[in-house]
N, C-alpha and C positions, 0 to 999 in steps of 0.2 A: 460439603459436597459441591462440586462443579459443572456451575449449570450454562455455562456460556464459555467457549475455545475459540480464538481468532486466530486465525493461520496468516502469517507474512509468507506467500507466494515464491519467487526468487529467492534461492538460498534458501530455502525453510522447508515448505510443502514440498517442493520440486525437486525431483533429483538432479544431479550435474545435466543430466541430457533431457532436460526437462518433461519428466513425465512425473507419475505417482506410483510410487511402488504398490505394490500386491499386498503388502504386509500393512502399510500407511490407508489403502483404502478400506482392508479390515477392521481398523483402529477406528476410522472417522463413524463407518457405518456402525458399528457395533454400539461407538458411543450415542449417537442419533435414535440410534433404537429404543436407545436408555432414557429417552428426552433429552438428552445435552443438543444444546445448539451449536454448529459448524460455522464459523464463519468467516473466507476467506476475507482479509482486509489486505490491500494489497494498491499500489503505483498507479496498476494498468487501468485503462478503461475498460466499461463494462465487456464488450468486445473482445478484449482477449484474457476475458477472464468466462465467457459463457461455454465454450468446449469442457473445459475442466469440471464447471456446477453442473453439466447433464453426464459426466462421468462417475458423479461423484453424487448421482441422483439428487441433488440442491437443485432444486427448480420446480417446487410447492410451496404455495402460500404462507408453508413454517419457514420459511429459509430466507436471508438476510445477505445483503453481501455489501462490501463496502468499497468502493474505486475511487482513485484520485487522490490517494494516501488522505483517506479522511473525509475531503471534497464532495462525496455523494455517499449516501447512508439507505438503500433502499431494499422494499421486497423485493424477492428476485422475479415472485411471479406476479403480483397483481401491481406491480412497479411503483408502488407506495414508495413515498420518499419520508425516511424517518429522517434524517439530516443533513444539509447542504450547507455551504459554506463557501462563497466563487471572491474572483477578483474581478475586475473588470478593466474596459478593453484599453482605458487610459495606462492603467497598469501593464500589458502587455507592450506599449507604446515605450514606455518610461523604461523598463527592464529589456527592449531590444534595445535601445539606446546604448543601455551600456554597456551589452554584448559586443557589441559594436565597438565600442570606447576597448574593451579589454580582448578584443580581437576573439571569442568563439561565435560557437552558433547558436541558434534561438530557436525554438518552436513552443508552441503552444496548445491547446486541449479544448478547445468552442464545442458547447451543449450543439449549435447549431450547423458550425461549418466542420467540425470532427479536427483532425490534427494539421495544424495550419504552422506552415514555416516560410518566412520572407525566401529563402534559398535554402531548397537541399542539400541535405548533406549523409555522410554514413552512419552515423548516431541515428537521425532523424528518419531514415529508410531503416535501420535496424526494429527502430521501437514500432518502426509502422508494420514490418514484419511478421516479430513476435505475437503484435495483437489483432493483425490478418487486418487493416484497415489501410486502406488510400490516404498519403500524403496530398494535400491541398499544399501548392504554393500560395500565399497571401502577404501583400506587402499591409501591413500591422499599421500603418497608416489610412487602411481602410477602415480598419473597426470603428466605430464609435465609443468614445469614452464610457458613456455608461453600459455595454455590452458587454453580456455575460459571457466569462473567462475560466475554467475551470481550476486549471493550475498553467505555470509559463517555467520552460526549463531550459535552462545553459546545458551547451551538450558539446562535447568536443575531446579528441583525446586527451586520456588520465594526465599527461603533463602539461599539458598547456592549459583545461581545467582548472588543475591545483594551482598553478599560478595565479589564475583569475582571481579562484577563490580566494586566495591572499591580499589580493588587491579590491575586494569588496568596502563597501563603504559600510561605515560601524549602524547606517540610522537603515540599512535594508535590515539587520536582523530585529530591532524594534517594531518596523512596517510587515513585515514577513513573517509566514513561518518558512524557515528556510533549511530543507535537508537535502540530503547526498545520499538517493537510492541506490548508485553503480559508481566505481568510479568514474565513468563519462558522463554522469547525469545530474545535476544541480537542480532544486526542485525549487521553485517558490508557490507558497499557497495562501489562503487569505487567513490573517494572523489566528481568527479562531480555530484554523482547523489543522488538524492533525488525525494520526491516525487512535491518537487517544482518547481525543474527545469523540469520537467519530463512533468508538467501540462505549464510552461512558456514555453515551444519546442512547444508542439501540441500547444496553444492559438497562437504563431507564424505563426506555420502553417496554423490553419485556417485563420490568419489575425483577433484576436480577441484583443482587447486591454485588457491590463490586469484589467485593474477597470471595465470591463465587465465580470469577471470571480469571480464563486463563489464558494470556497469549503470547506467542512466540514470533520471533523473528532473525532476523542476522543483522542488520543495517544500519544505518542512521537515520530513515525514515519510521524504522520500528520505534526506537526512543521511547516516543511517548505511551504509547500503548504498552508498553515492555513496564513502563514504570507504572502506570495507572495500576496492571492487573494486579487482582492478588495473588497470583503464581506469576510473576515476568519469567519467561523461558531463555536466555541465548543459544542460538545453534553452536557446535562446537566451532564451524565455521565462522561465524559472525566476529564482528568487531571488536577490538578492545573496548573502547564505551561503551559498547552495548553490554558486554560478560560486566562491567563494572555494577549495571545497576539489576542486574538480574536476580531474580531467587534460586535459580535453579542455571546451570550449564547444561544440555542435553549431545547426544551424541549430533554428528554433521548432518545435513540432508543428503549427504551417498550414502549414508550408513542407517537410516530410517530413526532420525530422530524427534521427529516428530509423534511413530508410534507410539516408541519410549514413553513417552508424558504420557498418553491417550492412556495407556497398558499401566502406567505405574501409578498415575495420580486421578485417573476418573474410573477406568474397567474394575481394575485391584480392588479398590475401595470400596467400589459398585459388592463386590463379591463379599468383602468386607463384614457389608453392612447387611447381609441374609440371612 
């Protein structure tokens, strides 16, 4: 039986026009009702992920949510932090540099200063958009070395991007964990953290076995988590690597495929077993 769901946000929960269909917040509530745990793990900061948890009635002391692809692991309501995982400000230094070197743009994710970018840009105003928060300009030369960093990301159009990404040095993905949320968006985070370990911390916590945990995504930030659970999901949308290490392919997020799972592998069963 399946006592823990993590939903990848983008491409997964959401629909193309970003909302929750009627039939997907049936699925989440019904399973919650049942004791399964919901937990959106997802890119964004807490911020633009809190409309969605008071949608989706996630905002009591049972509920868990995870931001910064991994980065922060906390209650949603008594703000307990089951897992953290930062880089720091040296770090943000070192990797605008070589943004720099390969000609995109830079911003970054401070506990303190919120979404800090040496210079604007359309990427970096989009993501500030989506998660409804103010872009800070800051020349990254301000921070101090040891100052907490939550994740730092290359952002700039899909081709000029890919090129970058090709031209990356072999010893950032050693130092890094390093994934590709969008095509305009390069992630770097601090090497322990992912969105896998992020979902293995909390399933710890609650005392969930991992082959009771089930989650879905589309991306190449989902990856880990996709591989940890014991059901990994792909959206019909999602990746090649990502359908490569899946257990399950599910219908797209236009198509409510996320339901799907909830209806087929925790309600069903739930009925199942009476």
């Amino acid at each position: 039986m399946y006592k823990l769901i993590a939903l990848d946000m983008d491409g997964t929960l959401l629909s193309p026009d970003g909302t929750i269909s009627a039939r997907t917040q049936r699925a989440i509530r019904a399973a919650k009702a049942q004791g399964v745990y919901v937990v959106l793990a997802t890119g964004r900061p807490l911020e633009g992920v809190q409309r969605y948890l008071a949608e989706l009635d996630m905002e009591t002391d049972n509920d868990f949510v995870l931001c910064y692809n991994g980065g922060l692991v906390q209650n949603v309501k008594t703000q307990k932090i089951i897992n953290s995982e930062l880089l720091s400000g040296i770090d943000a230094k070192n990797l605008e540099s070589l943004a720099n070197d390969l000609h995109v743009h830079v911003h970054a994710f401070s506990p303190t200063r919120g979404l800090i970018t040496p210079e604007n840009s359309h990427y970096t105003q989009h993501e500030a958009d989506i998660n409804e928060i103010a872009v800070v300009e800051c020349n990254f030369n301000k921070l101090t070395n040891d100052e907490a960093i939550l994740k730092v990301m290359m952002i700039d159009e899909p081709e000029v991007l890919s090129q970058a990404i090709a031209q990356l040095p072999e010893f950032l993905y050693d130092k890094y964990t390093v994934v590709q949320s969008t095509p305009f968006f390069l992630e770097f985070l601090n090497k322990e953290c992912n969105k896998g370990v992020g979902i293995a911390a909390l399933a710890n916590y609650l005392d969930i076995k991992q082959e009771e945990v089930i989650c879905m995504g589309d991306a190449g930030n989902d990856y880990h988590m996709v591989e940890y659970a014991g059901l990994g999901v792909a959206m019909a949308n999602a990746s090649q690597d990502l359908k490569a290490i899946a257990n399950v392919i599910t219908h797209s997020n236009a198509d409510d495929g996320v339901a799907h799972i909830i209806e087929e592998y925790v309600l069903k069963s739930s009925i199942k077993a009476i």
